[in-house]
PQR file of N, CA, C, O and H, with PARSE charges and radii, in Angstrom:
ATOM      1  N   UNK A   1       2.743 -15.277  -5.177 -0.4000 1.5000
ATOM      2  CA  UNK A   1       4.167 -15.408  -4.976 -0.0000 2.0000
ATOM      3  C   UNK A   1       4.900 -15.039  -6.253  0.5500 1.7000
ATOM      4  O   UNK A   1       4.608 -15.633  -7.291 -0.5500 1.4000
ATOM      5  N   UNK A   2       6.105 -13.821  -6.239 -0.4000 1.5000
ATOM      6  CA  UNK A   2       6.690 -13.498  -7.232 -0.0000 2.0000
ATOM      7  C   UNK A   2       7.818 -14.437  -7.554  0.5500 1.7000
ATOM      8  O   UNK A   2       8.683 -14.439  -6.677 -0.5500 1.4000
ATOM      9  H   UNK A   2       6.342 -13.338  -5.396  0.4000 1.0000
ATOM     10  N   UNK A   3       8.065 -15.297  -8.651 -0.4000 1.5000
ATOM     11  CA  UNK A   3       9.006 -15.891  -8.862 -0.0000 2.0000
ATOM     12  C   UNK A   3      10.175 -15.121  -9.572  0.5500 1.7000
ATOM     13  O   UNK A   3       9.912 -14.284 -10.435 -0.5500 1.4000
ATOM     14  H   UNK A   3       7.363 -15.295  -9.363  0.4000 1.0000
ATOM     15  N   UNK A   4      11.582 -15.429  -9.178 -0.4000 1.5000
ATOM     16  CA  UNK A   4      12.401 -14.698  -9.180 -0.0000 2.0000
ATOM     17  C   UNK A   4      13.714 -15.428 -10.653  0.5500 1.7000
ATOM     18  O   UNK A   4      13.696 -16.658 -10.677 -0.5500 1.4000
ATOM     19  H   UNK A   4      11.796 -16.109  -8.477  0.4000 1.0000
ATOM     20  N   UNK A   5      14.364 -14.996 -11.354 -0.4000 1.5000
ATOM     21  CA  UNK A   5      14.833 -15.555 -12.237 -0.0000 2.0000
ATOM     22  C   UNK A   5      16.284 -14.018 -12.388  0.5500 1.7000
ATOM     23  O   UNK A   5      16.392 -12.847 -12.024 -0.5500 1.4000
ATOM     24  H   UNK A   5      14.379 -13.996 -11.334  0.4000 1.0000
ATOM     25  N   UNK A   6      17.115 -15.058 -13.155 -0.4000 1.5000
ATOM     26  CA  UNK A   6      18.157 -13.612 -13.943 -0.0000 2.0000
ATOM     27  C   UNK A   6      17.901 -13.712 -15.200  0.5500 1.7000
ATOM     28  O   UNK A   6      17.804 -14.668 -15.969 -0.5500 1.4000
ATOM     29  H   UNK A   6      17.028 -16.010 -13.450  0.4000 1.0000
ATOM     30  N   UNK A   7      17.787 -12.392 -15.324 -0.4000 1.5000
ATOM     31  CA  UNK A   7      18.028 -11.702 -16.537 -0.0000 2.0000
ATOM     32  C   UNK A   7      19.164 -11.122 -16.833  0.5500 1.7000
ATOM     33  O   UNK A   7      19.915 -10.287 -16.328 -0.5500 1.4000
ATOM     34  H   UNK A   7      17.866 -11.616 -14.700  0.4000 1.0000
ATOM     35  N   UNK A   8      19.062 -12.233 -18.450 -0.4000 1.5000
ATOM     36  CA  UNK A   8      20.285 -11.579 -18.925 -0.0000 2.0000
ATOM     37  C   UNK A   8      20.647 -10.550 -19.658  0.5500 1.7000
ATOM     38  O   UNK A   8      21.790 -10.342 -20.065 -0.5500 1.4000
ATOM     39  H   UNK A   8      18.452 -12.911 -18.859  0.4000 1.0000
ATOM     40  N   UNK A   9      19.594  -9.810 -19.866 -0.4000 1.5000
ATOM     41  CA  UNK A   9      19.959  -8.153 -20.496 -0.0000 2.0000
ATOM     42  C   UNK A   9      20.259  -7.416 -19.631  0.5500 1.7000
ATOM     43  O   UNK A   9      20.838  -6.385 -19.976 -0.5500 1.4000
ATOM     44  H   UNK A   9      18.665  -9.979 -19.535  0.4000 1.0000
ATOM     45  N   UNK A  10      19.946  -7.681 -17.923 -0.4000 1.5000
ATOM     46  CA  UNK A  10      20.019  -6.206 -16.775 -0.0000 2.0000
ATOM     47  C   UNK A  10      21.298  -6.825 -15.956  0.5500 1.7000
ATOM     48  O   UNK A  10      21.942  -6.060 -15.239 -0.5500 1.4000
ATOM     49  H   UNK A  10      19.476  -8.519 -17.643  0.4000 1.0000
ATOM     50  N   UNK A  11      21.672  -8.219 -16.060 -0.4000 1.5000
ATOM     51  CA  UNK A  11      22.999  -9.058 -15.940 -0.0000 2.0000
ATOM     52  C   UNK A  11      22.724  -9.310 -14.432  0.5500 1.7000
ATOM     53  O   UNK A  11      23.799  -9.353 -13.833 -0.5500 1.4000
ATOM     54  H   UNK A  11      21.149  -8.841 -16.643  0.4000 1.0000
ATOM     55  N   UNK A  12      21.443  -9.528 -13.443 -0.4000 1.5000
ATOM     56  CA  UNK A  12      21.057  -9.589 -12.583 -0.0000 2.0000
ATOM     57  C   UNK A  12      19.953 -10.016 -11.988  0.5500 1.7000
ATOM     58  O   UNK A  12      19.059  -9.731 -12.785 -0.5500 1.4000
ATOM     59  H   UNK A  12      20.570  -9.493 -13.929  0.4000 1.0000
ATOM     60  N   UNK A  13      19.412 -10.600 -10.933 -0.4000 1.5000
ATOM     61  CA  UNK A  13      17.996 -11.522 -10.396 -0.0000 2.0000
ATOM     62  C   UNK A  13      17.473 -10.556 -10.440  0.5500 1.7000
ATOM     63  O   UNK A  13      17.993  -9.492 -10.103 -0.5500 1.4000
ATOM     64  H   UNK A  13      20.137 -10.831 -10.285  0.4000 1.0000
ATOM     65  N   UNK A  14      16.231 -10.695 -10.900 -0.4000 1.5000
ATOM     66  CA  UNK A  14      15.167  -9.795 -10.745 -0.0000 2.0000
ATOM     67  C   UNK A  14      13.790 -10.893 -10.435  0.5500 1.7000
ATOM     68  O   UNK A  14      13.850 -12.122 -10.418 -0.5500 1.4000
ATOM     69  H   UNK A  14      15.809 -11.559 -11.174  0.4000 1.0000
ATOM     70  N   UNK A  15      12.481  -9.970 -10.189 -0.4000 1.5000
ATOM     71  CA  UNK A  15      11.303 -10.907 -10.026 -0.0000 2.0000
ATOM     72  C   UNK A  15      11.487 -10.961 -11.830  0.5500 1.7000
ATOM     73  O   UNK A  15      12.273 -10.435 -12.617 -0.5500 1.4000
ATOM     74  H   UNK A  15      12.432  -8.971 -10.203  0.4000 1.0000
ATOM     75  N   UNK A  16       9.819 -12.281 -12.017 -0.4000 1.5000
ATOM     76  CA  UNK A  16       9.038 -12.080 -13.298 -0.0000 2.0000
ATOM     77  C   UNK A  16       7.783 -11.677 -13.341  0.5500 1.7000
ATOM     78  O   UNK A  16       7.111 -11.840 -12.323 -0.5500 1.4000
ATOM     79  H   UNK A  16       9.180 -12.708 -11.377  0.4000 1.0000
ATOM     80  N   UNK A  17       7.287 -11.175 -14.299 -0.4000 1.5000
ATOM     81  CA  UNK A  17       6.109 -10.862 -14.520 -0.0000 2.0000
ATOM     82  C   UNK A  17       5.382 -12.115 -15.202  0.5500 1.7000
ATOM     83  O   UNK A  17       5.940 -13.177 -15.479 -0.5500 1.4000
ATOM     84  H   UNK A  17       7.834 -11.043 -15.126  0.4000 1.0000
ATOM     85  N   UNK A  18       4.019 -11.797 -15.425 -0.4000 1.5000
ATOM     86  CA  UNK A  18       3.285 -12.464 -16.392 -0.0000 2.0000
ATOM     87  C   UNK A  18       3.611 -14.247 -16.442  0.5500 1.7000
ATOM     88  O   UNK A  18       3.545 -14.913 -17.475 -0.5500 1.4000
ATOM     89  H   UNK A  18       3.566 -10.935 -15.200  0.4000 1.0000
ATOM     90  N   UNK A  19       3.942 -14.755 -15.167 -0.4000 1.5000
ATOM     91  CA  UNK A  19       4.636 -15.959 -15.165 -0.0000 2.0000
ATOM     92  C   UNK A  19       3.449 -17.191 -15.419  0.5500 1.7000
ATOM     93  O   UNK A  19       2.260 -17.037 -15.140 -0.5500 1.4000
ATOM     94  H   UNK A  19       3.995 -14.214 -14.327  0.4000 1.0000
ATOM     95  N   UNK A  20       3.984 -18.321 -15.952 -0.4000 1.5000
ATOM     96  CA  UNK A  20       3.313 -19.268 -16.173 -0.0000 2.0000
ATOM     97  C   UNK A  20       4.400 -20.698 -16.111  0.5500 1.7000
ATOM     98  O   UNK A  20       5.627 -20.694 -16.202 -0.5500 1.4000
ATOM     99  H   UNK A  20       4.950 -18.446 -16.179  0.4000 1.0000
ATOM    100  N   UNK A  21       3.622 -21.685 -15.955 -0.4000 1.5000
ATOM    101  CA  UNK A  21       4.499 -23.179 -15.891 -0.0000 2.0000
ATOM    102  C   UNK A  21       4.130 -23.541 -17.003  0.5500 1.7000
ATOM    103  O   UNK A  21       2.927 -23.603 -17.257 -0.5500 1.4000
ATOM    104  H   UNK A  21       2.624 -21.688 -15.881  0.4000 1.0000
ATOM    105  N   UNK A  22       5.277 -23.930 -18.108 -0.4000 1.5000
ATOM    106  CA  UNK A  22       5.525 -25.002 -19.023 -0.0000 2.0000
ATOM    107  C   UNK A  22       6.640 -25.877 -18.395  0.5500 1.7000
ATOM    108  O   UNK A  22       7.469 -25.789 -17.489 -0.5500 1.4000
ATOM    109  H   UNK A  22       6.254 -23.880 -17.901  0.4000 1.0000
ATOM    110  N   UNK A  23       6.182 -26.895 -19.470 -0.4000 1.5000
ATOM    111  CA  UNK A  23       7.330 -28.011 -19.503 -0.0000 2.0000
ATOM    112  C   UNK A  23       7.785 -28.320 -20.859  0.5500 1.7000
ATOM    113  O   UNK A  23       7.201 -28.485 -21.931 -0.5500 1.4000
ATOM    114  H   UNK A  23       5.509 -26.966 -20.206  0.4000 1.0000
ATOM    115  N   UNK A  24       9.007 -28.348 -20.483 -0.4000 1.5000
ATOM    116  CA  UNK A  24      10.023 -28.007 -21.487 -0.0000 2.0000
ATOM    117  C   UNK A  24      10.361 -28.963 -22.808  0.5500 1.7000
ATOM    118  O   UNK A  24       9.282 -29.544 -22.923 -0.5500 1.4000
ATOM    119  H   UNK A  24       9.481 -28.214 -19.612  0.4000 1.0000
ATOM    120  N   UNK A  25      11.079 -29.398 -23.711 -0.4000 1.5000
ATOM    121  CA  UNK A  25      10.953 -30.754 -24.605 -0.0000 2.0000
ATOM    122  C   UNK A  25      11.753 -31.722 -23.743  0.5500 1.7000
ATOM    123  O   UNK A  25      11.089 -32.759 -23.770 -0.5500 1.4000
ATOM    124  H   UNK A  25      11.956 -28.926 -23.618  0.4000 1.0000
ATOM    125  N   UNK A  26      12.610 -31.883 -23.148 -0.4000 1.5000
ATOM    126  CA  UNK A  26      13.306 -32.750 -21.771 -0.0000 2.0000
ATOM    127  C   UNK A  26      12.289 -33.457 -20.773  0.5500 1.7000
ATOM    128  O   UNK A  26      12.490 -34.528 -20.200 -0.5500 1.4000
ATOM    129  H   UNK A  26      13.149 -31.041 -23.126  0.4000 1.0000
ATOM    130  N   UNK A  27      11.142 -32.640 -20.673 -0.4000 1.5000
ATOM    131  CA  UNK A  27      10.271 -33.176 -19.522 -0.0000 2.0000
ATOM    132  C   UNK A  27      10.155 -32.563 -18.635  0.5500 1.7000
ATOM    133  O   UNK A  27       9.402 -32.875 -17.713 -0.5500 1.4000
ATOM    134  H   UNK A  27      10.980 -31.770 -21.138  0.4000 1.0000
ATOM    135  N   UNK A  28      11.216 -31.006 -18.668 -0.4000 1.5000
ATOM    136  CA  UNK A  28      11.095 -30.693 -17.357 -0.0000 2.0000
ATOM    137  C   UNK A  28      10.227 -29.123 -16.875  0.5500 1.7000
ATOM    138  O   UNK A  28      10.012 -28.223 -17.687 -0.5500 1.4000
ATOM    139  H   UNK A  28      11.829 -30.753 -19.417  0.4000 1.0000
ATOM    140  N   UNK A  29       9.925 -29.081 -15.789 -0.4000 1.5000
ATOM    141  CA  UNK A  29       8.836 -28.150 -15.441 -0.0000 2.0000
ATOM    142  C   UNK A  29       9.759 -26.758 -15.237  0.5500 1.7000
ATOM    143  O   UNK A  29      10.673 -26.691 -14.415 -0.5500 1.4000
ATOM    144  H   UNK A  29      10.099 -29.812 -15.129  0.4000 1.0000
ATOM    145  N   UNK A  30       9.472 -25.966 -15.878 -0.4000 1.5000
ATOM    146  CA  UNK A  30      10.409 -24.532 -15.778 -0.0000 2.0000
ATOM    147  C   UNK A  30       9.027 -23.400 -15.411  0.5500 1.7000
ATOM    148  O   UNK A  30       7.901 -23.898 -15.419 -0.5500 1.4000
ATOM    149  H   UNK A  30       8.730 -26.019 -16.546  0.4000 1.0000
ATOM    150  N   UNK A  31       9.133 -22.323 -15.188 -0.4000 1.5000
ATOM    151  CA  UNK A  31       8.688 -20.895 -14.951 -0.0000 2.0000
ATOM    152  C   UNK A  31       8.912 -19.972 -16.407  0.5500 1.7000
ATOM    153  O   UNK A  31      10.072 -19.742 -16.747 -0.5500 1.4000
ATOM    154  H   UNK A  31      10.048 -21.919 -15.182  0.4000 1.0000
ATOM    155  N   UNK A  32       8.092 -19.600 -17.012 -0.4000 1.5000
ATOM    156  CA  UNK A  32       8.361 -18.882 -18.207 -0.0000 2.0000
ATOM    157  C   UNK A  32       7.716 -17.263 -17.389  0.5500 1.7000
ATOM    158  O   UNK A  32       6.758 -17.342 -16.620 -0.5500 1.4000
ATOM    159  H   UNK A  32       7.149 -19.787 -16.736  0.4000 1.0000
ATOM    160  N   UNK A  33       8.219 -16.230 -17.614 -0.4000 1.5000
ATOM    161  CA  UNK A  33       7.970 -14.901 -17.378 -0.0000 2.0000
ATOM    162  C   UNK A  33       8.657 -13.989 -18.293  0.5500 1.7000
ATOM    163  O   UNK A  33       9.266 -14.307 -19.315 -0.5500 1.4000
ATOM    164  H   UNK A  33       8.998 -16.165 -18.239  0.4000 1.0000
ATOM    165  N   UNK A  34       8.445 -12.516 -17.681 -0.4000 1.5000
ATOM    166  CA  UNK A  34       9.248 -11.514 -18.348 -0.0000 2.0000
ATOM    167  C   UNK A  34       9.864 -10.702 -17.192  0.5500 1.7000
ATOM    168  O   UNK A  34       9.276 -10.707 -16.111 -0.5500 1.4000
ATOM    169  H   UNK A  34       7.950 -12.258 -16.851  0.4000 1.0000
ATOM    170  N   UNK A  35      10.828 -10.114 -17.318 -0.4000 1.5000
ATOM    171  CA  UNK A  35      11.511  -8.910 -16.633 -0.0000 2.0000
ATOM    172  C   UNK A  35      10.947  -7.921 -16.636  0.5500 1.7000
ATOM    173  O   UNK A  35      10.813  -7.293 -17.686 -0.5500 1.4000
ATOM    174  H   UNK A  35      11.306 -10.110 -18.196  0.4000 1.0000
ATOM    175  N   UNK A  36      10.375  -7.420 -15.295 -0.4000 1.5000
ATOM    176  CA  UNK A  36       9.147  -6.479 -14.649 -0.0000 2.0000
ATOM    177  C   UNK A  36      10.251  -5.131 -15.322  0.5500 1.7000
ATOM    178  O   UNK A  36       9.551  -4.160 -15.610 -0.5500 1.4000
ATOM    179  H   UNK A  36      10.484  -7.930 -14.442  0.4000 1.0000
ATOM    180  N   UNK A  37      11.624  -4.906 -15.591 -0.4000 1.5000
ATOM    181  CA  UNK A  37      12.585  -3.625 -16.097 -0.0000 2.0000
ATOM    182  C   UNK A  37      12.225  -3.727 -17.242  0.5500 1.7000
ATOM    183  O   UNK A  37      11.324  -3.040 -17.722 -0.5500 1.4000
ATOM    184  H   UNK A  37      12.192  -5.695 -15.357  0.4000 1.0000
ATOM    185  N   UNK A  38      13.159  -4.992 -18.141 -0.4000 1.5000
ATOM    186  CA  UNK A  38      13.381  -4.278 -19.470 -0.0000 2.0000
ATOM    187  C   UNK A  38      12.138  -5.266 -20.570  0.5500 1.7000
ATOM    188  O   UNK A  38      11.930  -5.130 -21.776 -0.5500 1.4000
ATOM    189  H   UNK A  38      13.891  -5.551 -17.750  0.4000 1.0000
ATOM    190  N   UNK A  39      11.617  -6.054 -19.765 -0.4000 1.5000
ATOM    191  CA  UNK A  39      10.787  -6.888 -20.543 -0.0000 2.0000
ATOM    192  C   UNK A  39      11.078  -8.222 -21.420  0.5500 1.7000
ATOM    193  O   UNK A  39      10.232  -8.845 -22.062 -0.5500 1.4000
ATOM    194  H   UNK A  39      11.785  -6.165 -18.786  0.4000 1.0000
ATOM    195  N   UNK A  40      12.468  -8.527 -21.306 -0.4000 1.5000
ATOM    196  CA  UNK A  40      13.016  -9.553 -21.923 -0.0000 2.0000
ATOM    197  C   UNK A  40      12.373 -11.091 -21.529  0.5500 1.7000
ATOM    198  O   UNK A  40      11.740 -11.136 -20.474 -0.5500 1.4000
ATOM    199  H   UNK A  40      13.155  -8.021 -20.784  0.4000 1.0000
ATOM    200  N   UNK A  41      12.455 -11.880 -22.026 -0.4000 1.5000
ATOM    201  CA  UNK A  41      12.102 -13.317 -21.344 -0.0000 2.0000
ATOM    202  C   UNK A  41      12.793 -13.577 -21.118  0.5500 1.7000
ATOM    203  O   UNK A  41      13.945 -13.405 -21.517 -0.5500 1.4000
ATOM    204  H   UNK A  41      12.969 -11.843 -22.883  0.4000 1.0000
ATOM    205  N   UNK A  42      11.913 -14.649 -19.609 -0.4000 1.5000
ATOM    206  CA  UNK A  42      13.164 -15.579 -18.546 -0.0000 2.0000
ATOM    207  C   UNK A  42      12.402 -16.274 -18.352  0.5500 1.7000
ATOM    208  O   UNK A  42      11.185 -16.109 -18.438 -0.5500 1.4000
ATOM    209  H   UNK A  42      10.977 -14.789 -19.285  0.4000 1.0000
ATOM    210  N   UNK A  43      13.335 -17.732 -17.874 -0.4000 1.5000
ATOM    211  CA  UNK A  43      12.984 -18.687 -17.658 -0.0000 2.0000
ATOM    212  C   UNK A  43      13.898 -19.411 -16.354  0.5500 1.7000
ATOM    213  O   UNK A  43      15.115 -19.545 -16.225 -0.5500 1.4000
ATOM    214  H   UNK A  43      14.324 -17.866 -17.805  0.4000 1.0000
ATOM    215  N   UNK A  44      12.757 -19.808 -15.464 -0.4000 1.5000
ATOM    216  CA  UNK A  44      13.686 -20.552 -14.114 -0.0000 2.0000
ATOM    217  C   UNK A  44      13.089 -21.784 -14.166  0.5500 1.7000
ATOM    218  O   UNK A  44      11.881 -21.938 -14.347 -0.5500 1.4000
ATOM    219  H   UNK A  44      11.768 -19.700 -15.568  0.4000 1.0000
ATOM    220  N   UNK A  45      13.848 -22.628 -14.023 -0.4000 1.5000
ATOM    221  CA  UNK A  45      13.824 -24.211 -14.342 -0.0000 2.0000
ATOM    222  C   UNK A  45      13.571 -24.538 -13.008  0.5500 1.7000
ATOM    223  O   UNK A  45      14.297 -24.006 -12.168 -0.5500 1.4000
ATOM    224  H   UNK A  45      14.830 -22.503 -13.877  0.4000 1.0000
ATOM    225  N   UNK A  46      12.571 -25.409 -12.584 -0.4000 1.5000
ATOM    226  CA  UNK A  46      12.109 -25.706 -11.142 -0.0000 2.0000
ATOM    227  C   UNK A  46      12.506 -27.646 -11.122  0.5500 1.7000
ATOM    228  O   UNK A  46      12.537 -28.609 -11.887 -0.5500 1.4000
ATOM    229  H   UNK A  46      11.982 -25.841 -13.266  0.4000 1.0000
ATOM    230  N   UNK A  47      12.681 -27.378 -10.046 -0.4000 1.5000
ATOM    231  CA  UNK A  47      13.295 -29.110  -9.319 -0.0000 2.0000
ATOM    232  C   UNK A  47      12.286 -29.804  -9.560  0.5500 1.7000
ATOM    233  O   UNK A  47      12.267 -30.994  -9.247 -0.5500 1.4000
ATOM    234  H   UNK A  47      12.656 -26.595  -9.424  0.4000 1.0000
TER
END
């Protein structure tokens, strides 16, 4: 399953690549990836 996030260099949702789950210093469980375009990091914060 491709998880989906915005990026803010292409100013638009895109999928991520290379995705993995951390948790954050708050406690909370986010999605760390990259932008399959320009390669920037993103991060989608999960419920």
């Amino acid at each position: 399953m491709a998880e989906t996030g915005y990026c803010v260099k292409c100013k638009t949702k895109k999928e991520m690549k290379d995705t993995e789950k951390v948790t954050m210093k708050n406690k909370r469980q986010a999605m760390k990836g990259k932008c399959v375009t320009c390669g920037t990091g993103m991060y989608k914060i999960m419920k």
